[in-house]
N, C-alpha and C positions, 0 to 999 in steps of 0.2 A: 557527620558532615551535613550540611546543610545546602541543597540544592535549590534553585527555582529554575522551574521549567516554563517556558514561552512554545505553545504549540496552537493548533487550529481548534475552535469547537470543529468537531468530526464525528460522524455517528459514525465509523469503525471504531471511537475509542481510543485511537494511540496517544496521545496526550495522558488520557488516565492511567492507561495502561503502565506506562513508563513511570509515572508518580507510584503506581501502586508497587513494583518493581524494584525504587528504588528503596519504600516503606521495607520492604520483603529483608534487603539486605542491612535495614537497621540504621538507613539515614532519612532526615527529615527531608522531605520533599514539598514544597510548594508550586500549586500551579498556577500560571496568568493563561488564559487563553484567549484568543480571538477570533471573530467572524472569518472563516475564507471568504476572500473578493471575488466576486463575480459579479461579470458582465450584465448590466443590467437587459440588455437587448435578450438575451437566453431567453427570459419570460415570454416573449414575444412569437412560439412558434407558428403560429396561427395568423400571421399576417401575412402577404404575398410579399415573396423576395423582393419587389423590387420597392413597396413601402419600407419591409425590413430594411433593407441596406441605405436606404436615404436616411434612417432614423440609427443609424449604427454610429456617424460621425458625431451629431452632440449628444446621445447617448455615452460613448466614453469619455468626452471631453465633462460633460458632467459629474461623471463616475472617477471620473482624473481628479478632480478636485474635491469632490468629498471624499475618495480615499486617502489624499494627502493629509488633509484634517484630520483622519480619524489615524491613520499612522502616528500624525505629531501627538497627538494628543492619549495615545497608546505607547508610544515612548516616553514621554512625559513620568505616566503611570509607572511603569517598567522602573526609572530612574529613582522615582520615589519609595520605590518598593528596596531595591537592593539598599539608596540608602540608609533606611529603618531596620532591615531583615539584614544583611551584612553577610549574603550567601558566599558560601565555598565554592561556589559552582552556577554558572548560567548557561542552558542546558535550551539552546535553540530548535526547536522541531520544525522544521524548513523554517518559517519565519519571515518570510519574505517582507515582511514590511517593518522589519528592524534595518534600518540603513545603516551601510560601515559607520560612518560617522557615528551613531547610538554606541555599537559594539566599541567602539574605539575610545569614548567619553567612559562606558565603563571600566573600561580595560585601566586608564588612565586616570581616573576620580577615587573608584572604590580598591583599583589591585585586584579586582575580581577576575579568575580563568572563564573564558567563554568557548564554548563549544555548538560546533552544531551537524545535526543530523539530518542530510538530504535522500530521503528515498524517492525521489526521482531524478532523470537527466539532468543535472545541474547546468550542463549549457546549451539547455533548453529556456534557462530563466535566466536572463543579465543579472538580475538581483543576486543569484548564487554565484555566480562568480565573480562580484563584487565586493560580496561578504566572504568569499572563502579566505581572502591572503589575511585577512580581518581577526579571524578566529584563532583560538590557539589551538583548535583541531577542528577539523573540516572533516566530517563522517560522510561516505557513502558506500551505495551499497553495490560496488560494483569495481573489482580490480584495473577494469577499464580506464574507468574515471579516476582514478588513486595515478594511475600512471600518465594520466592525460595532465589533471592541476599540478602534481609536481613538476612536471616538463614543463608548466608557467610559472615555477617557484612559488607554486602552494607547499611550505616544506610542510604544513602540518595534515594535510588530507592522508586520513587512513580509509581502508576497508572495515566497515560495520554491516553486515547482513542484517536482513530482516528478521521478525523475529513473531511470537504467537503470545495470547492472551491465555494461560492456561484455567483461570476462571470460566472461560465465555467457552473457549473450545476445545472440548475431552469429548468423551463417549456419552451419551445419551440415552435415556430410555424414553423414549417416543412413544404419546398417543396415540390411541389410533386414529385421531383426527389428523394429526400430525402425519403422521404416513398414509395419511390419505391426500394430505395436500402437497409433499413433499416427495414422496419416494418417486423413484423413477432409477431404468437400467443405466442411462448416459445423462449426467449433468454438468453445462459450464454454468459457473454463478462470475459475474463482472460484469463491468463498462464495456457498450456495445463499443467499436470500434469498426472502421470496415475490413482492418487487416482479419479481425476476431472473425468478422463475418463472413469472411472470405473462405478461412478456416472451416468452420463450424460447418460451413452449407455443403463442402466434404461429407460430413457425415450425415446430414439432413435425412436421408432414408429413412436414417435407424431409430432408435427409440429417445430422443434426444428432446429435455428439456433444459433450459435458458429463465436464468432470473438476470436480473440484473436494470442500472441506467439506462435509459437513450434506446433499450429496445422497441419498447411498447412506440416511443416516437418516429423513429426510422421505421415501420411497420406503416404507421399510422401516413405517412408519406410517399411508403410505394419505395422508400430507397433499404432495401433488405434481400439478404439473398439465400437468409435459414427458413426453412416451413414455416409463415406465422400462425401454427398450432404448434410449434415448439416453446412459444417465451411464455412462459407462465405466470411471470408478473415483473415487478419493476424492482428498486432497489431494496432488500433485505437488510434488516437491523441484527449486527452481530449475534444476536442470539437466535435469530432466526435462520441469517448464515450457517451456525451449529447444528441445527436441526435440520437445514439441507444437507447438508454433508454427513450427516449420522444416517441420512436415507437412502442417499445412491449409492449403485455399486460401483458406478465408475463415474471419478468427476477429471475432466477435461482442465487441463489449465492453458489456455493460448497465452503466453507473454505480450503487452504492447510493445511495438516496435522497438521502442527506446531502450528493449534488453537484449537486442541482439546480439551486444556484445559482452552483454554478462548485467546482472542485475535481479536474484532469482524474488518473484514477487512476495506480499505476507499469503497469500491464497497456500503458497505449496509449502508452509506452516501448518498455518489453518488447517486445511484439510489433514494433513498426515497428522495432526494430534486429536481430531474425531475418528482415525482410523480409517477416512476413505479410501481407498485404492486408489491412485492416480495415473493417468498417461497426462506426460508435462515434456512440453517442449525441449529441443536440446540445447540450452542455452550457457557460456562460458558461466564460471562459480558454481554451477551447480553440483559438479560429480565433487567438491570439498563437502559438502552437506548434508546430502545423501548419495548413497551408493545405490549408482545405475542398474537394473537387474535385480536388486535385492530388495531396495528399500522405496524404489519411484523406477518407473520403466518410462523410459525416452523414447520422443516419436521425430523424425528428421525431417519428413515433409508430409503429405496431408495422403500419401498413396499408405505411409505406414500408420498412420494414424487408424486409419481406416480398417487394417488389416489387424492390428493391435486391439481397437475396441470389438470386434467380432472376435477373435480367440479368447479375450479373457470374460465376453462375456457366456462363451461357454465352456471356462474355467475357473467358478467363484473359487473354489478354493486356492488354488494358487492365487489369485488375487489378495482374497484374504490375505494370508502370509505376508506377502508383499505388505500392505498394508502396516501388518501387526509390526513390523521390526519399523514403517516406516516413521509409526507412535511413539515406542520405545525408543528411537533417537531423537527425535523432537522431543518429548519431556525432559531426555537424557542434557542437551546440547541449547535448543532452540526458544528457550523462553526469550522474553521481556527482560527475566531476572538473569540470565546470561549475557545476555547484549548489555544491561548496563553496569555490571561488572565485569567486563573485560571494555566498554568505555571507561571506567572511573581507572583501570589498570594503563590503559595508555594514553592519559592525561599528566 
């Protein structure tokens, strides 16, 4: 089979990941990728609000129309590619600046099935629910939302979980530079958020380090409410991800809001296939994935969290264990190369 894939450049990689994925199971894959859009005002944190915000209006209106540009003209591309390549499969990774109408010119010029996979809140983005009725499967990662589009006659939205890079994220053997820079008894690595922050400043006490986005800046602003001697730096390059997570004994996973109703993230992949130990939020889809108590220990609100990260850190070895089966099901269940053979299964 012959796929192309339309995904984000992303330093987590998911884009390759899934090309590599599909290579695994003996079909050709191709990838187009493009730039994620962003707000051009973001650069700008260092102005006073109230310049920022007078410059935020023809700031998007300008960013409105050079994205419209670079969308037509990235569909364009897209249309000229399948006509040449003549793919079995068009294999959208959010994609947001494919517009129904693109999806529908394929659908109808080439006979090409299109698909797409949304691992965020989809109606969070009009784009996604504009494209869902579009596609002839709507993926996301969250049985919430599978029940939500069909009740608008999305018939084709399924559930597709997240899934792990097993290249980028196994066990490790760490320098000692490495675990000089990385090890630590409690780590969350993610997007600061303030739900996260809210979380995390719970455990602030204890021995608790923080990588990730948007920390170092909310810091840098006075709006933060974890020790700023817990963030240790800023955003991590998957393979650096690997190497935090092969150091601590206990990594933190706070879900964004947007999974409260089920949505379990790549992080409680990730981690459980370097063998971290995890306390992970209790969130719907999870206990299908791994097994509560056994394989990931769940924390309900931020008093258990709290009590949870002091027992097992003065119980590595049951932690370990925990861990170790939490490996052995993720390798077993949880690739890349499993998610996209059970997509290509219910297509």
């Amino acid at each position: 089979m012959r796929v192309t894939i339309v995904g984000p450049t992303w330093h987590a990689r998911w884009t390759n990941s899934v090309r590599d994925a599909f290579q695994e199971l003996q079909h050709t894959a191709t990838v187009l990728e493009y730039p994620v859009p962003r707000g051009l005002y973001t650069t700008l944190p260092w102005l006073p609000r109230k310049i920022r915000n007078h410059l935020q209006g023809p700031i998007h209106r300008t960013r409105a129309v050079g994205q419209q540009a670079a969308n037509y003209l990235f569909g364009r591309r897209l249309i000229a590619h399948v006509e040449q390549e003549r793919p079995d499969l068009v294999l959208l990774l959010k994609s947001q600046i494919i517009s129904p109408a693109m999806i529908a010119a394929l659908k109808r010029s080439y006979a090409v099935p299109v698909a797409t996979w949304w691992v965020d809140d989809p109606f969070e983005f009009p784009s996604a629910i504009a494209m869902a009725p579009y596609s002839d499967r709507f993926f996301v990662f969250s049985r919430h939302w599978v029940r939500r589009l069909q009740s608008m006659g999305v018939s084709g939205a399924r559930f597709l979980p997240c899934a792990y890079d097993p290249e980028v994220y196994r066990p490790l053997v760490l320098s000692a530079e490495d675990r000089q820079t990385y090890e630590a008894p409690i780590a969350f690595i993610g997007t600061r958020d303030r739900h996260r922050d809210n979380v995390l400043a719970t455990i602030g006490d204890l021995p608790l380090a923080i990588w990730g986005p948007a920390w170092d800046g909310a810091c840098a602003l006075g709006d933060i409410r974890v020790p700023p001697e817990a963030i240790r730096g800023s955003g991590l390059t998957p393979e650096e991800v690997a190497k935090a997570l092969n150091a601590v004994r206990i990594s933190i996973n706070v879900h964004k809001l947007q999974s409260r109703d089920g949505g379990v993230n790549m992080r409680t992949f990730e981690a459980a296939a370097c063998g971290a130990f995890q306390l992970v939020d209790a969130i719907p889809d999870l206990e299908e994935l791994f097994i509560p108590g056994e394989e990931v220990i769940l924390y309900h609100d931020t008093d258990e969290l709290r009590r949870l990260a002091l027992y097992y850190l003065d119980h590595p070895d049951e932690a370990a264990a925990i861990a170790a089966k939490a490996q052995a099901r993720s390798l077993r269940e949880h690739t890349f190369r499993h998610r996209m053979a059970t997509l290509l299964d219910m297509m």
